[in-house]
C-alpha positions as CSV (number, residue, x, y, z in Angstrom):
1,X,0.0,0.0,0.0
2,X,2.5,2.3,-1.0
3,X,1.0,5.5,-2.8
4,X,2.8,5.7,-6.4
5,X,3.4,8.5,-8.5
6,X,4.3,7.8,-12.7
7,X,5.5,11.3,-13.1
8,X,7.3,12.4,-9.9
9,X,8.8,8.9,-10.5
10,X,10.0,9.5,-13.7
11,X,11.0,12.9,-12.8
12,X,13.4,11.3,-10.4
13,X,14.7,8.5,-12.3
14,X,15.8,10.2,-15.9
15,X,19.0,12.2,-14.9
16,X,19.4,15.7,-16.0
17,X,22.3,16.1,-18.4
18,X,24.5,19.4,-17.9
19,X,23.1,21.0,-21.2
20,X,19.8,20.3,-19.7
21,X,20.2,21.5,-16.7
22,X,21.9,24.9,-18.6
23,X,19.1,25.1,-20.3
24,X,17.1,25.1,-17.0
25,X,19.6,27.9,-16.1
26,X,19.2,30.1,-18.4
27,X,15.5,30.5,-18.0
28,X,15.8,32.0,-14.7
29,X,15.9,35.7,-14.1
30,X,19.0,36.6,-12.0
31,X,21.9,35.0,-10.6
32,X,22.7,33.6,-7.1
33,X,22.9,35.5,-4.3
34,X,25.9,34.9,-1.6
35,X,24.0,33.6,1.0
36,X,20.3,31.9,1.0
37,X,16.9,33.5,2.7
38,X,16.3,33.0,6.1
39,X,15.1,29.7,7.1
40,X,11.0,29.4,6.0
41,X,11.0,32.2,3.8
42,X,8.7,32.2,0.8
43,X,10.4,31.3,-2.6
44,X,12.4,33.8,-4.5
45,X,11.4,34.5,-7.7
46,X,15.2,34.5,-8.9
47,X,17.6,31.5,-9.8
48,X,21.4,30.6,-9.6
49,X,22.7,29.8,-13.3
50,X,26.0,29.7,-12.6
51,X,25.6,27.5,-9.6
52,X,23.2,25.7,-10.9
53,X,25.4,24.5,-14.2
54,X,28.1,23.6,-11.7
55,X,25.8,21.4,-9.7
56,X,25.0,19.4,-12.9
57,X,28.3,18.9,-13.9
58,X,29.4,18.5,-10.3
59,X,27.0,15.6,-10.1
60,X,26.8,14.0,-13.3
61,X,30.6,13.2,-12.6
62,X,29.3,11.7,-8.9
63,X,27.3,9.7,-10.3
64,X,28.9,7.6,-12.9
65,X,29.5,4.2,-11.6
66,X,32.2,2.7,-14.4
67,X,35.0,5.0,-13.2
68,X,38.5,3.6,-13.4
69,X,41.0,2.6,-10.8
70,X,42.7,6.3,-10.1
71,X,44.1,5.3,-6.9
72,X,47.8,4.5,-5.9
73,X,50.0,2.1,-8.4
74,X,53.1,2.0,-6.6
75,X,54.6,1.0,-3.0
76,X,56.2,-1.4,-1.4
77,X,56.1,-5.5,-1.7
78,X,53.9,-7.5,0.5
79,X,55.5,-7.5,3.9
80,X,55.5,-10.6,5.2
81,X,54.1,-12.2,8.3
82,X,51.8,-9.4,9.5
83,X,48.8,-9.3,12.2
84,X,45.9,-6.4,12.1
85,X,43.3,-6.1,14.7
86,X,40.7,-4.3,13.6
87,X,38.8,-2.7,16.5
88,X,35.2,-2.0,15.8
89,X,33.3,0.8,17.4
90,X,30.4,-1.9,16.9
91,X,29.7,-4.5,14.6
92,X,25.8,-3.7,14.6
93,X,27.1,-0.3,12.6
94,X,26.8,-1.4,8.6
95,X,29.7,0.7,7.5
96,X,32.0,-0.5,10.6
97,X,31.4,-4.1,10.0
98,X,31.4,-3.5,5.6
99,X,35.2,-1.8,6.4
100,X,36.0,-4.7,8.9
101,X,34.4,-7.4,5.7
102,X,37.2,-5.4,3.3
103,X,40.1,-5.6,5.5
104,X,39.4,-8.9,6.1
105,X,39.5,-10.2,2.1
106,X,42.5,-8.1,1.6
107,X,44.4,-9.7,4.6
108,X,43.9,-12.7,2.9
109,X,45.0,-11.6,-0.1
110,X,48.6,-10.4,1.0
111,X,48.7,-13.4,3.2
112,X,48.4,-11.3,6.4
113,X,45.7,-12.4,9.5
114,X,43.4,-10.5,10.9
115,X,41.0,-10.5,14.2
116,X,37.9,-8.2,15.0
117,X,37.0,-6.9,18.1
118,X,33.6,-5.5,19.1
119,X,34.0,-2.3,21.3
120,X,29.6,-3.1,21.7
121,X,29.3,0.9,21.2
122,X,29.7,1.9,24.4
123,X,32.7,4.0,25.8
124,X,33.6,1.4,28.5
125,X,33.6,-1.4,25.8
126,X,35.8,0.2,23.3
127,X,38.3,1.0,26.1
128,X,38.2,-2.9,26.8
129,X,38.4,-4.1,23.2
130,X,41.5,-1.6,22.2
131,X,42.9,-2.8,25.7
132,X,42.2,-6.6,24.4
133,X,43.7,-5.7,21.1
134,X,46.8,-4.0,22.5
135,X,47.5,-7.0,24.7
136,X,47.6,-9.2,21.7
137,X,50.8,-7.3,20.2
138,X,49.8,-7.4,17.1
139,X,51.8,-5.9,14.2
140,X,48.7,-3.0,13.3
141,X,45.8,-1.6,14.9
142,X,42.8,-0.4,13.1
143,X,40.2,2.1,14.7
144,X,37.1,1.4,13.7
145,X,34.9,4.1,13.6
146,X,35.4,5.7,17.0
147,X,37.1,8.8,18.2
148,X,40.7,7.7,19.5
149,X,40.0,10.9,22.2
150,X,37.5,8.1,23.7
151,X,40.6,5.7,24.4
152,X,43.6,8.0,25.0
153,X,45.4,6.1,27.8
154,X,44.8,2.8,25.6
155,X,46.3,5.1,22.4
156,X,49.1,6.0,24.3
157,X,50.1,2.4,25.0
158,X,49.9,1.6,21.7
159,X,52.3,3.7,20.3
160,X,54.8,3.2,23.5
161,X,54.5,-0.3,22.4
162,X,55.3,1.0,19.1
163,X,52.5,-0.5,17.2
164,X,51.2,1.5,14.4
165,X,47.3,2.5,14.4
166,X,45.3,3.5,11.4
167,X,41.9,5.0,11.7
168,X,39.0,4.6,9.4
169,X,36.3,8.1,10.3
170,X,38.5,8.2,13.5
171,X,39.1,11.9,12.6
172,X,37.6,14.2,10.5
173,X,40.1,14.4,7.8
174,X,42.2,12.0,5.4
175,X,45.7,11.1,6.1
176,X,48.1,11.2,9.2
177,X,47.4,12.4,12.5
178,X,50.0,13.8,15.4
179,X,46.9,14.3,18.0
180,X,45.6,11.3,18.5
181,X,48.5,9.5,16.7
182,X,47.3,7.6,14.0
183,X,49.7,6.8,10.4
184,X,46.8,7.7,8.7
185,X,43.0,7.9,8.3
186,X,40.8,6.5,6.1
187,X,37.6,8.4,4.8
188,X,36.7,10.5,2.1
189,X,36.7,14.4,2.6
190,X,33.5,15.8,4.3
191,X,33.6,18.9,2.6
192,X,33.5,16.8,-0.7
193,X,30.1,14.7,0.5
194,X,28.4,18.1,2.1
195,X,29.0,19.6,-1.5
196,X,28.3,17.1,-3.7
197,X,24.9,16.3,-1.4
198,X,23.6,19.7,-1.7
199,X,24.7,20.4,-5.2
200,X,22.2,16.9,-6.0
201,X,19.4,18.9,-4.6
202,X,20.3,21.9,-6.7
203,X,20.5,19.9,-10.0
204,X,17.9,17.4,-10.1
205,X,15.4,20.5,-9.0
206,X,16.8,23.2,-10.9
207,X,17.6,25.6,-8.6
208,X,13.6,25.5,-6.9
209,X,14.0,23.4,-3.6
210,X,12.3,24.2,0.0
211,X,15.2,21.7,1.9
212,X,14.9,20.0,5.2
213,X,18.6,18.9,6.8
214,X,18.4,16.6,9.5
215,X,21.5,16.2,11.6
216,X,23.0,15.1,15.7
217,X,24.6,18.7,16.6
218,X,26.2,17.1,19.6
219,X,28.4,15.2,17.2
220,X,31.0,18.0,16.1
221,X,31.6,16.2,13.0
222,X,28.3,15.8,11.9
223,X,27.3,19.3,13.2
224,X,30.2,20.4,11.1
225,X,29.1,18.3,7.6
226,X,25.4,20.1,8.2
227,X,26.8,23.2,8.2
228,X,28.6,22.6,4.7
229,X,25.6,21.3,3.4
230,X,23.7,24.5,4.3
231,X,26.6,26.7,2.8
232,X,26.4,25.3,-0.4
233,X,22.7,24.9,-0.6
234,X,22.9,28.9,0.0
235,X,24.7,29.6,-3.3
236,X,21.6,28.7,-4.7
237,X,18.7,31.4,-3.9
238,X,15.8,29.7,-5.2
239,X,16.8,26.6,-3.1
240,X,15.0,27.3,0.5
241,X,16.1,25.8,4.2
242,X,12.9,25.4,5.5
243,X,14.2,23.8,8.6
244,X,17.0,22.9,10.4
245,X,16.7,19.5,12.8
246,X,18.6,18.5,15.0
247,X,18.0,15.1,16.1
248,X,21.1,12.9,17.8
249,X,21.2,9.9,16.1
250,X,20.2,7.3,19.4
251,X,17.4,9.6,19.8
252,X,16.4,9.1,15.9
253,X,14.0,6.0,16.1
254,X,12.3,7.4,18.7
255,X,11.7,12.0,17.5
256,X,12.1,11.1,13.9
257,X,8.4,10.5,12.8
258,X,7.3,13.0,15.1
259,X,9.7,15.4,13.7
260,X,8.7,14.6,9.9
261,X,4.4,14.9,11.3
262,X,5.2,18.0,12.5
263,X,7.0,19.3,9.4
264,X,4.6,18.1,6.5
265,X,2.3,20.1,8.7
266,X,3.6,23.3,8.8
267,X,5.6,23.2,5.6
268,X,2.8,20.6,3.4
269,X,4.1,20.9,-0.4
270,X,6.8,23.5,0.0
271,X,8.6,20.7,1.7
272,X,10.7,18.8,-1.6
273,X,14.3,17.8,-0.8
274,X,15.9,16.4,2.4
275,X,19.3,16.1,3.2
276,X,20.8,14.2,6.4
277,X,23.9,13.5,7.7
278,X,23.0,9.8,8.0
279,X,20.7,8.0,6.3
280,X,19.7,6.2,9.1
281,X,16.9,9.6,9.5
282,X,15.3,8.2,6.6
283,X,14.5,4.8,7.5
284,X,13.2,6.5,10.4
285,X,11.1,8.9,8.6
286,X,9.6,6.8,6.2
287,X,6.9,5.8,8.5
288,X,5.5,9.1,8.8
289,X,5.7,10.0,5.1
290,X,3.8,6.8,4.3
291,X,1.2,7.7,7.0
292,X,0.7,11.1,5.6
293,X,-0.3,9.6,2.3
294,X,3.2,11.1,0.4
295,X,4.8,8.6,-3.0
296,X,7.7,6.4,-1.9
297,X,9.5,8.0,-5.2
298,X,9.0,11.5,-3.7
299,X,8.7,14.4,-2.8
300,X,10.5,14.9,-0.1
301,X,13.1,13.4,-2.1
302,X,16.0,12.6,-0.1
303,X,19.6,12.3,0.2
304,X,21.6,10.5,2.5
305,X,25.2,12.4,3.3
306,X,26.1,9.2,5.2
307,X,27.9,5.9,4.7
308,X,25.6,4.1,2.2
309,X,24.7,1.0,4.6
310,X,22.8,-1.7,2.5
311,X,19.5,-0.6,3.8
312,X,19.6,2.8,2.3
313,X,20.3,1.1,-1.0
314,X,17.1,-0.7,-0.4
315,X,15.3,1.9,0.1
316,X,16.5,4.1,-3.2
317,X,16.3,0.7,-5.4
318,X,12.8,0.3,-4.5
319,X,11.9,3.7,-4.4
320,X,10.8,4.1,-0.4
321,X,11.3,7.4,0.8
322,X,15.1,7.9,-0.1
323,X,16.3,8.7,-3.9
324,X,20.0,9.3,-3.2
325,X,22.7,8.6,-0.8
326,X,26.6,9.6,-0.7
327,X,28.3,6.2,-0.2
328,X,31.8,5.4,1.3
329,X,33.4,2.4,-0.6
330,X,33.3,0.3,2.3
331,X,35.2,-2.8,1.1
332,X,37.8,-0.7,-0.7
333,X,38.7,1.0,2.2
334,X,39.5,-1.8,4.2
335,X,42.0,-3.1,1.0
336,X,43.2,0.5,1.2
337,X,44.1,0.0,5.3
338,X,45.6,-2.7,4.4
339,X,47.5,-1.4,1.6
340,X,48.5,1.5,4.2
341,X,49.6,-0.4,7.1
342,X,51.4,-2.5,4.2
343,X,53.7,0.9,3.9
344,X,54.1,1.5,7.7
345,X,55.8,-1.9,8.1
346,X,58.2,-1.4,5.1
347,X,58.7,2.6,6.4
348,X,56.9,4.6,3.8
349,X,54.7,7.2,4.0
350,X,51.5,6.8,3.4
351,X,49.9,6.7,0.2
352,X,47.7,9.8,0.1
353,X,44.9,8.5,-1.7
354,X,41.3,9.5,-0.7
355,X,38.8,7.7,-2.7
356,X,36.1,10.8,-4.7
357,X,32.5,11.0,-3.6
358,X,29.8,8.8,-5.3
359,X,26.3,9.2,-5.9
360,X,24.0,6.6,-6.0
361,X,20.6,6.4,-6.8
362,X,18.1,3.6,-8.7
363,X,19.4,4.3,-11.6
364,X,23.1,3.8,-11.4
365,X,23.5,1.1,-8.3
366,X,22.1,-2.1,-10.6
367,X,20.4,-3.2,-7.7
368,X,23.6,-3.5,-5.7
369,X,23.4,-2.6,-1.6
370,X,26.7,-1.3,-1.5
371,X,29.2,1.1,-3.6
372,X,32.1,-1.0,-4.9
373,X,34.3,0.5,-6.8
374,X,35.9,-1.4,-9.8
375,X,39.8,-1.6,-10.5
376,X,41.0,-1.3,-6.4
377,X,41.3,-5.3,-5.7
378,X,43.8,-6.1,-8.8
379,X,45.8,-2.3,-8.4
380,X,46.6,-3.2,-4.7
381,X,47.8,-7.1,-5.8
382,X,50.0,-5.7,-8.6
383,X,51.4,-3.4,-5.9
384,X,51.8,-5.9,-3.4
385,X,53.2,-8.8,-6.1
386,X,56.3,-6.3,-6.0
């Protein structure tokens, strides 16, 4: 009983091509203004051209899922004899466990073994499970998801036992760290998935959006990729934030639906887009939209600035309340930790690479539950074959 819609459907699944969408640009008035209305205003009459034709571009790049390898093609031999312990924040997380299933194959794959550890999500429990990991004297540990700062006195054991520590979203930025110490980290760039998030909205409405961004402002990292989102969103003016949420995430299953009742409310069809810093928001909201009678294919259509856990694919292949989301390559991350730690045992820097945002949506995932990148798995071997 899920309330269809041919042409918003449509509408959503026939990408706009850049000359398209300059077309679309050039038939509004003006261009963009530096900042967006306040929050709830009524639409402008003007558009953003030049913002606008950037968007497409931006976006139609995103979203092309046949890209090549473009990642590292040199470094060291396989290292031989090597242990990683991959501490997870917890397993129950979809993009810890899908980094944990990479680094897994690719310890396999350069002959190295590997053990997981569930920190259980809770502070005390990933103070135990780094403890447990550190006692093992393994040759690498992996962060899983966690902020080190939770587990300093464990962090500082580890590197007076001298055992390298690689994060993956342990910080908020690629590469090494001094403070907490870690050879490198592995994520993509937060400003790149807050842009390319809100320059999706932008496109695929043609600069004429009322937004609603959902996000955990007691999490600086999220609070900070909401705040990106909003800044590019305001180089459009015809793209409106209607409102701002902020919902922390263990509170999500339970203020979510509320939230959403309350919004379609006061905002009814004004409300189009969504953007979230997880896409967790919109499994949660999907209730509520389906209550109020509103198309699984949209509007609100929404995209997820979050990890691209299967579920969220689910929900964009069969059109339920989520069109997009801005998926990390889970499994190539974990080769890429591997690859990393890989140089720290044979003293090289570390590689540099940070893997360029994706887009997916029905269109371009095949049906797949998770973004997987072709090229990575055979690059890394070739590297590692010496």
């Amino acid at each position: 009983m899920y309330p269809n819609d041919s042409h918003l459907r449509s509408q959503l699944r026939t990408p706009l091509t850049t000359a398209a969408l300059l077309t679309a640009a050039a038939t509004l008035l003006v261009g963009c203004g530096s900042g967006g209305p306040a929050t709830g205003a009524a639409p402008p009459k003007a558009g953003c051209p030049t913002a606008l034709a950037s968007a497409g571009a931006a976006v139609a790049r995103a979203e092309k899922a046949d890209t090549a390898w473009h990642g590292p093609t040199t470094g060291p031999a396989a290292v031989p004899g090597k242990s990683i312990v991959y501490v997870a924040q917890t397993m129950t997380n979809p993009g810890v466990a899908g980094v944990a299933k990479g680094v897994e194959e690719a310890a396999k794959a350069i002959g190295w073994q590997v053990r997981v550890i569930d920190g259980d999500g809770t502070p005390a429990g990933i103070q135990a499970a780094l403890s447990q990991a550190i006692t093992l004297r393994p040759s690498g540990i992996v962060i899983g998801g966690f902020d080190p700062q939770l587990t300093s006195q464990q962090m500082a054991r580890a590197e007076a036992a001298d055992i390298p520590v690689i994060g993956w979203h342990a910080v908020g930025s690629p590469g090494p760290s001094e403070n907490p110490k870690l050879f490198t980290n592995v994520t993509t760039k937060v400003e790149d998935v807050a842009r390319i998030s809100a320059d999706w909205i932008i496109a695929r409405s043609a600069g004429d959006a009322g937004v609603v961004l959902f996000t955990d402002d007691s999490i600086p990292f999220a609070k900070n990729k909401a705040e990106l989102i909003r800044k590019e969103l305001a180089t459009c003016s015809g793209v409106r934030l209607l409102s701002y949420e902020n919902i922390p995430i263990p509170d999500a299953a339970s203020r979510t639906g509320q939230v959403v009742s309350s919004l379609l409310s006061r905002f009814g069809d004004d409300w189009t887009y969504s953007a979230a810093i997880n896409d967790l928001y919109f499994a949660d909201a999907a209730p509520a939209l389906r209550a109020a009678g509103r198309p699984g294919s949209g509007p609100p259509f929404n995209i997820g600035a979050g990890d691209g856990d299967p579920s969220a694919f689910q929900r964009i292949n069969s059109e339920q309340f989520q069109a997009a989301t801005v998926p990390e390559p889970l499994n190539q991350q974990g080769w890429q930790i591997v690859d990393e730690f890989n140089r720290a045992f044979a003293g090289r820097p570390a590689s540099g690479y940070v893997a360029p945002v994706h887009i997916a949506t029905a269109d371009n995932s095949d049906g797949a539950t998770s973004w997987d990148p072709s090229g990575y798995r055979d690059g890394y071997r070739r590297i590692w074959a010496g």
